[in-house]
C-alpha positions in Angstrom: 12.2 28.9 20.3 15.5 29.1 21.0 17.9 32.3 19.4 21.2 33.8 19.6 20.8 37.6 20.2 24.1 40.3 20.1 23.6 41.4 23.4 25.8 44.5 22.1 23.6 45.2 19.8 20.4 45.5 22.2 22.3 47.8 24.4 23.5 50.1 21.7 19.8 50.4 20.6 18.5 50.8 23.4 20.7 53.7 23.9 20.0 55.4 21.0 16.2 54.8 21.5 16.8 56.2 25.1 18.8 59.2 23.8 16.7 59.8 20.5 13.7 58.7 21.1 10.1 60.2 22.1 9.3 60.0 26.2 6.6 58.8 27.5 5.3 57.9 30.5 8.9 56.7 31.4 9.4 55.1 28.2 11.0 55.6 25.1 9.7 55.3 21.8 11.8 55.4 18.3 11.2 53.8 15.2 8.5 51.7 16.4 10.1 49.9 19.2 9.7 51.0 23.1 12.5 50.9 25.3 12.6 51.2 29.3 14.4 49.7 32.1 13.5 48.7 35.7 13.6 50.6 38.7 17.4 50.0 39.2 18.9 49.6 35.7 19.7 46.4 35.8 17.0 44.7 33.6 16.0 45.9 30.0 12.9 46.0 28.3 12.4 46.3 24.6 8.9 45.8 22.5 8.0 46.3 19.2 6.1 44.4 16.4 4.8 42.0 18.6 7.8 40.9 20.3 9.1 41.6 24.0 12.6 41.1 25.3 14.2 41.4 28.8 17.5 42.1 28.8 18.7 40.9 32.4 21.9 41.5 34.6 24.6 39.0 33.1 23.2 39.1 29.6 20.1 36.7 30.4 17.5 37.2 28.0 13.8 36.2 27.6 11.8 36.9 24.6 7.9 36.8 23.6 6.7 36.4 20.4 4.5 34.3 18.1 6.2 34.4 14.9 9.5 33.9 13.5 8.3 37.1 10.8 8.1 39.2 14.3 11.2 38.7 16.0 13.0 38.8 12.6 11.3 42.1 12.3 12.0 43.3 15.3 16.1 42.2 15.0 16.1 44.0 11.5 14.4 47.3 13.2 17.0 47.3 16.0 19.9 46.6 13.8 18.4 49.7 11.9 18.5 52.0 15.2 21.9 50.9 15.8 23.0 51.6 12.1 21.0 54.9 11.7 21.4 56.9 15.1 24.5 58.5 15.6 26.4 57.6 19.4 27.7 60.6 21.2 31.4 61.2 20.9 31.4 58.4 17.6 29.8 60.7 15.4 30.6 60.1 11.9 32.9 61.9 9.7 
């Protein structure tokens, strides 16, 4: 299966999950959805409802899923992060 995915959009989420989310174990956890990266930074990770997605260095992704009901899901719950957490420095007014 092959989709289009806002690569801004993954980064901004995983932001906020990184900045608002729960640790643990070098992870971060908000809203359902894990996010970590690899030892340099380069590559992100992102799971959630049954889907997982590396981000890699020059916006190459990979994603893991059964159904389209999970990754559309999943899209909806990051787009949700993105919408709901606030950025540092573009809080609203």
């Amino acid at each position: 299966m092959k989709n289009e995915i806002d690569q801004r959009l993954v980064l901004d989420a995983y932001e906020k999950i990184h900045r608002h989310g729960e640790a643990k174990q070098g992870r971060h956890e908000l809203d359902g959805i894990q996010a970590y990266t690899d030892h340099d930074g380069y590559t992100v990770f992102l799971e959630g409802h049954n889907v997982k997605m590396t981000l890699e260095f020059h916006n190459k992704y990979r994603l893991d899923y059964d159904s389209e009901r999970e990754f559309d899901t999943f899209i909806r719950k990051l787009k949700q992060i993105s919408k709901d957490y606030e950025t540092p420095g573009l809080e609203r007014k």
